[in-house]
C-alpha positions in Angstrom: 141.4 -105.6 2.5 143.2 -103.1 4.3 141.4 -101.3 7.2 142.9 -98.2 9.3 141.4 -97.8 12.3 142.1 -93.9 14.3 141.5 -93.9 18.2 141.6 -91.7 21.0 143.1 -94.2 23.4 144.4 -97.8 23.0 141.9 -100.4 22.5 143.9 -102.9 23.7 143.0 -104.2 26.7 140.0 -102.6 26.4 138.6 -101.2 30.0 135.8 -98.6 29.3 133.2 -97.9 27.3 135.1 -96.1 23.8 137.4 -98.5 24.0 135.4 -101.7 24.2 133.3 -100.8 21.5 137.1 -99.6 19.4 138.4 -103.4 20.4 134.7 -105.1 19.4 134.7 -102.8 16.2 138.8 -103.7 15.3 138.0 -107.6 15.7 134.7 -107.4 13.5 136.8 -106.0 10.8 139.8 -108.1 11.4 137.9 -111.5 9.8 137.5 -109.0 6.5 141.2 -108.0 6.1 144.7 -106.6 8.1 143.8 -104.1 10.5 146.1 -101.0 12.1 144.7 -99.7 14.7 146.2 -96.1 15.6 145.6 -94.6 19.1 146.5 -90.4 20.4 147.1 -91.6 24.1 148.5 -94.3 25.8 151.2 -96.5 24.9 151.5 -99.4 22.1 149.0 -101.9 23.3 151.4 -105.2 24.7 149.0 -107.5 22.6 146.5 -107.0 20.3 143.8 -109.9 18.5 144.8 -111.8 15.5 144.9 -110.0 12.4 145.1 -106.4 14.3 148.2 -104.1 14.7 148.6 -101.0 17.0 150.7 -98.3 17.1 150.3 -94.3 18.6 151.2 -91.3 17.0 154.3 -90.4 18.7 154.0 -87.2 18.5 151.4 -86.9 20.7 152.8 -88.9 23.5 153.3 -87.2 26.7 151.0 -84.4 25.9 148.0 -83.7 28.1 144.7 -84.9 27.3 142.8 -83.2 23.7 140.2 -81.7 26.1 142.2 -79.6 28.3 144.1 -78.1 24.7 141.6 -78.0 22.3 140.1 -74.8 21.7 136.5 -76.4 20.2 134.3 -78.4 22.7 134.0 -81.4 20.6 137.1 -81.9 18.4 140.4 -82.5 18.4 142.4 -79.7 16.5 145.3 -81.7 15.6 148.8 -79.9 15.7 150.5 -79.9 12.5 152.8 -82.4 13.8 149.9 -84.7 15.1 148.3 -84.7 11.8 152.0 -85.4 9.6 152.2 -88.1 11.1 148.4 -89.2 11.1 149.1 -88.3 7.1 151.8 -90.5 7.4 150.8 -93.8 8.2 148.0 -93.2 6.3 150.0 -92.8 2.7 152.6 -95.7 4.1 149.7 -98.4 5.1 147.4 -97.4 2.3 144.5 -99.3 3.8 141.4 -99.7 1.8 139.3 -98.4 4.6 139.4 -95.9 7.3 137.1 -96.1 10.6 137.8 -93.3 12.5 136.7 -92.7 16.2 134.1 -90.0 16.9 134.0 -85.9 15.9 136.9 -85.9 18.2 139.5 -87.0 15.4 137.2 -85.7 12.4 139.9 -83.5 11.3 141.4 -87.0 10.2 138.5 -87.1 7.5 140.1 -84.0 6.0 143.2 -86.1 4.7 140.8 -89.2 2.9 140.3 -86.9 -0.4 144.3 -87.3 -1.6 144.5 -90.7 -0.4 141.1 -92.2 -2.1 140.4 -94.6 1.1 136.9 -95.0 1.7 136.0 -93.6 5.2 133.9 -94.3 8.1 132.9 -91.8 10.7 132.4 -94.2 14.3 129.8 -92.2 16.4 129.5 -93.5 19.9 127.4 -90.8 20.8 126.0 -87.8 19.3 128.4 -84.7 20.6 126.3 -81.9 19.9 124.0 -83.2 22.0 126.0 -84.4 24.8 127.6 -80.5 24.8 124.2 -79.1 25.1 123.1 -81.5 27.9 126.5 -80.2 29.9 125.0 -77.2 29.7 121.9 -77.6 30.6 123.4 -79.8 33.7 124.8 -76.1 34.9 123.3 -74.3 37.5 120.7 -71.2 36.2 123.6 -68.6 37.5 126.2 -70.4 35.4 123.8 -70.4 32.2 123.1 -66.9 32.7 126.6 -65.6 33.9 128.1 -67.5 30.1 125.1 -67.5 27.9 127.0 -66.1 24.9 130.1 -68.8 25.4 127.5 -71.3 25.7 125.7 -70.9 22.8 129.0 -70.5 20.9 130.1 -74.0 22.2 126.4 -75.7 21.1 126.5 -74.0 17.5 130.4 -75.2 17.2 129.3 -78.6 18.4 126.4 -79.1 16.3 128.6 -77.8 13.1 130.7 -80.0 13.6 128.8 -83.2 13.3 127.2 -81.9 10.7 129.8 -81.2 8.8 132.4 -84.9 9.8 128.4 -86.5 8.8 128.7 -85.1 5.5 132.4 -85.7 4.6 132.4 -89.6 5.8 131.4 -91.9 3.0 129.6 -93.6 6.1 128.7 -93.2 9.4 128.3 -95.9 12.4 125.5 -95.2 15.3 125.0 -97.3 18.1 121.0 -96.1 18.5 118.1 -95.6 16.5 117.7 -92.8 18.6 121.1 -91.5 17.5 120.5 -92.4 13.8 117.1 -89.8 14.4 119.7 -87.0 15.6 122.3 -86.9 13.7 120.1 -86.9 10.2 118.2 -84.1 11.7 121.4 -82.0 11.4 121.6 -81.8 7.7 122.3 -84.1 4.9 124.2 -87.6 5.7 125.8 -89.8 2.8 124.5 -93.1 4.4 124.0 -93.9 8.7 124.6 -97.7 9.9 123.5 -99.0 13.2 126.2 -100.4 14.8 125.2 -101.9 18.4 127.4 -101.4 21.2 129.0 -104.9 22.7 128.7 -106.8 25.4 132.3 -105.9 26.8 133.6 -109.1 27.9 131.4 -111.9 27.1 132.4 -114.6 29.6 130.4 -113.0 32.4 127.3 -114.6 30.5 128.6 -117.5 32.6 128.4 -115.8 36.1 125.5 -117.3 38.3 122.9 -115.8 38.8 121.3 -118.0 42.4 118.9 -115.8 44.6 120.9 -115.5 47.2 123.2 -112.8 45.2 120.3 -110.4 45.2 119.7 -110.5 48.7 122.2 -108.3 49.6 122.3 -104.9 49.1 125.5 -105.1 47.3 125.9 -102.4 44.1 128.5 -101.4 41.9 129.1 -98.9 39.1 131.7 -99.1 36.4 132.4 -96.6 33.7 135.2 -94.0 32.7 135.6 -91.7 35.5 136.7 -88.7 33.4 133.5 -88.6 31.6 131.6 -86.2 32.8 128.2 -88.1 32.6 129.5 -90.7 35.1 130.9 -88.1 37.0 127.6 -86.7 37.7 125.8 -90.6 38.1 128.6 -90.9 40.9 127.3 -87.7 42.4 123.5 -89.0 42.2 125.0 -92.2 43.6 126.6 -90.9 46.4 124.7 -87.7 47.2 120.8 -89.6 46.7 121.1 -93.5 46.6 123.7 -94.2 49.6 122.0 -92.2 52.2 118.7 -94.2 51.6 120.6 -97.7 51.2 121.6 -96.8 54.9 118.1 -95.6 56.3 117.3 -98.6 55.7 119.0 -100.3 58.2 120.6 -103.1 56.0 124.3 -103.6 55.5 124.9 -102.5 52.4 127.9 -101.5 50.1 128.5 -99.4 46.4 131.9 -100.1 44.9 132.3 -97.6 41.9 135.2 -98.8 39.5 136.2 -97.1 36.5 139.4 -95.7 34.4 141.4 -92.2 35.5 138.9 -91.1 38.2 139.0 -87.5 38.3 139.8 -85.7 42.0 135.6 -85.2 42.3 135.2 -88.4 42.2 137.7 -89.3 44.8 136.5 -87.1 46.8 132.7 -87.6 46.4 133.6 -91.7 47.9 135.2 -90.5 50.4 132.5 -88.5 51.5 129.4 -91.2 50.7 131.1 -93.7 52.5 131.5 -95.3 48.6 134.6 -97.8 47.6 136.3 -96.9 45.0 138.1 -99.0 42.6 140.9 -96.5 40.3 141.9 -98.7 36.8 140.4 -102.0 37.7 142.6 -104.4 36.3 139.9 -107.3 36.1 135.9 -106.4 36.1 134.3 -110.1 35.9 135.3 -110.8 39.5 133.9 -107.3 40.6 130.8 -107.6 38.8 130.2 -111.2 39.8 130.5 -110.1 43.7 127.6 -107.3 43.3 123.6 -108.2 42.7 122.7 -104.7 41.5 124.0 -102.2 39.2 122.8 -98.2 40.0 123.2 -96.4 36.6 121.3 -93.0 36.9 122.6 -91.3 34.0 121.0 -87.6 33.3 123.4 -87.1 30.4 125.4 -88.5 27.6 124.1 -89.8 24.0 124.4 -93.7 22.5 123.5 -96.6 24.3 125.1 -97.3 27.4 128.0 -100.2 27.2 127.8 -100.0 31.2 124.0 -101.2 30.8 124.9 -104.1 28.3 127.7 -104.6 30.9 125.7 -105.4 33.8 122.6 -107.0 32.3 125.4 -109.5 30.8 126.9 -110.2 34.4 123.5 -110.9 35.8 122.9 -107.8 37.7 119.5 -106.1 38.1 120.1 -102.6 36.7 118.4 -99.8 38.4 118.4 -97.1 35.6 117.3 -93.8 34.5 115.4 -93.3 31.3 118.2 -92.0 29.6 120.5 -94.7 30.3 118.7 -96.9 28.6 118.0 -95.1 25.8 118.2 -96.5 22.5 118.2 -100.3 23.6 114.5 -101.2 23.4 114.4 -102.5 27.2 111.2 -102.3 28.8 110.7 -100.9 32.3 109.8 -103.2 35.2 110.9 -106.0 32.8 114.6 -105.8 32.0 115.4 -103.1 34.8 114.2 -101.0 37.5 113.3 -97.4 36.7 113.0 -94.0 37.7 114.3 -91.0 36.9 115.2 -89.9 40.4 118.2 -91.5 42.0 116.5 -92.0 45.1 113.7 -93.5 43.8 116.3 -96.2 42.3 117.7 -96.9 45.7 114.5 -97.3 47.3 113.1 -99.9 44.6 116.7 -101.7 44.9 115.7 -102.2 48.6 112.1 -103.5 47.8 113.0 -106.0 45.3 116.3 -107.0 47.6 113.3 -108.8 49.8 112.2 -110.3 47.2 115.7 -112.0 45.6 113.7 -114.7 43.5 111.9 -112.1 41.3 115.5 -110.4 41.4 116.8 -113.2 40.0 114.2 -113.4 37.6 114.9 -110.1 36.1 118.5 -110.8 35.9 118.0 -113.8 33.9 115.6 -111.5 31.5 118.1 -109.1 30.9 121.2 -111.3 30.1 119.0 -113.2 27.4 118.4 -109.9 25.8 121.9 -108.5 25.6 122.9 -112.1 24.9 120.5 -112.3 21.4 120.9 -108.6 20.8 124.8 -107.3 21.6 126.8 -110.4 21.2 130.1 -110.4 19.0 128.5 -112.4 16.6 125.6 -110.2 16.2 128.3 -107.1 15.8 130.1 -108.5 13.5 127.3 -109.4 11.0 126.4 -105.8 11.7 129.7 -104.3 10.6 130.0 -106.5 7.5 127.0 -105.1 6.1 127.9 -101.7 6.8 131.1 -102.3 5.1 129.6 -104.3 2.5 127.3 -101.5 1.2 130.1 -98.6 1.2 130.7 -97.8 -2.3 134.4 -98.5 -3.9 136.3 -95.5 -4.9 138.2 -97.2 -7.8 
């Protein structure tokens, strides 16, 4: 089998959350056939997995991110010289299969009719919803002041997965919740679950000793261009450090992440926060930190940040919503409240009490161990694949 696989970014090494799940995704279907893995940004990945090609549509090299010159809030419209050369190495590969990343690049799904591949649509979260919950995020003024805009963007986004959901032969979700959203939309050929990976799965073998939860010692790590971590920096900074230091305790938050956007320089320089731009290797940062602070008010899927930490050994101190869609149980798995605060306050309580710390870390790396390992991905994506039916 032949499998084309269409990216926003390179996969390869894989740093943040898209891309980990992209690189989890690529080798899963690697053991079923030759894979090409096509990315819009970056550069040709150095090295890629056995069995896995990369290359990058050259046209769009050097261009400035989708976002900033797309006219629609959720997808990509490709310039004709973008989607040539998608066409391209599509006709010139002739893969059997297409997996294609996200609404962002559903345009490609327009091209599958004259080329008879069967195609996947790879929804990490549900846009439409992550549009709305932007807007809701803005201040009543703001919603007021562009009412009409706003509910132009939130039909647009909403039409749009409707409409990639329909075309795909299949599509991949990463939540049950998701999988509930999306078929709510209209009429879907056939939804997969799809769990989100465990990023890099040799943190499993980090310690986790009570002494690394006696210290008030947390770090966050996601894409810093996203604006739902760009807001959990803000609760971070703006809610959890002042209470971490009323508490009369060293303590330290190190947030690490890729292409950190001037906010969130300047929100770390302002909270007294350390901040690590493009980490080159996250084990050694995660292994130095006892807590992970992940207050998330936004955003759709399930968090790979979550899966992340819990697999590190780290106590995560979560929002409801960051752990949506993983079936982890509150008090249990991770500490929660819905106020950021709150989270830094019940860091500092269980910080005295580093055995039961330790307890809860152990507890959450045996469930993202049994639950979002490689292994367990991969049977997942065989399936899927297995039950797409041929075109010839």
């Amino acid at each position: 089998m032949k499998i084309l696989q269409f990216t926003v970014d390179c996969p390869f090494p894989p740093i943040s959350g898209g891309e980990i799940r992209n690189a989890v995704n690529a080798r899963a279907l690697a053991t079923m056939g030759e894979v090409l893995t096509v990315s819009l940004t970056g550069a040709p990945a150095p090295s890629t997995p056995p069995n896995i090609r990369h290359r990058i549509i050259e046209a769009a090299r050097g261009r400035a991110p989708w976002g900033r010159r797309s006219p629609h809030p959720t997808v990509h419209m490709m310039p004709d010289d973008e989607l040539a050369e998608a066409d391209a190495i599509w006709r010139e590969f002739a893969p059997d299969l297409v997996v294609i990343e996200e609404i962002v690049l559903s345009q490609l799904l327009t091209l599958a009719p004259k080329h008879r591949a069967r195609t996947v649509l790879d929804q990490h979260n549900i846009d439409s919803r992550t549009v709305s919950d932007r807007i809701a995020g803005l201040t009543l003024w703001q919603q007021i002041r562009d009412w009409r805009q706003n509910r132009r963007r939130k039909a647009e986004a909403r039409e749009a997965d409707r409409c990639a959901a329909a075309l795909a032969d299949q599509v991949w979700v990463c939540s049950r919740a998701d999988e509930a959203l999306l078929s709510a939309l209209g009429p879907v050929n056939d939804v997969r679950f799809v769990a989100n990976p465990i990023p890099d799965e040799s943190v499993l073998s980090l310690p986790i000793a009570a002494e690394r939860f006696s210290e008030l010692s947390l770090c966050f790590i996601g894409h810093l261009g996203y604006f739902p971590n760009i807001d959990a920096v803000k609760q971070i900074g703006r809610a959890m450090a002042p209470r971490l230091a009323a508490s009369g305790r060293p303590w330290s938050i190190t947030v690490a992440g890729r292409n950190p956007r001037d906010v969130v320089r300047g929100l770390c320089t302002r909270h007294g926060l350390r901040l690590i731009e493009n980490p080159p290797h996250l084990p050694e940062l995660l292994g130095r930190a006892g807590y992970a602070p992940i207050p998330l008010r936004f955003g759709g899927g399930t968090r790979i940040k979550v899966l992340e930490a819990m697999a590190a050994g780290l106590v995560v101190a979560a929002t409801e919503k960051a752990v949506e869609g993983l079936g982890l149980q509150a008090g249990r798995h991770f500490l929660s409240s819905d106020d950021a605060g709150k989270l830094a306050l019940k860091i500092i309580d269980l910080a005295t009490r580093p055995q039961a710390a330790a307890e809860m870390a152990e507890i959450g790396r045996a469930f993202v161990r049994d639950n979002h390992s490689s292994a367990a991905i991969e049977k997942q994506v065989k399936q899927a694949v297995a039950a797409i039916p041929r075109t010839d």
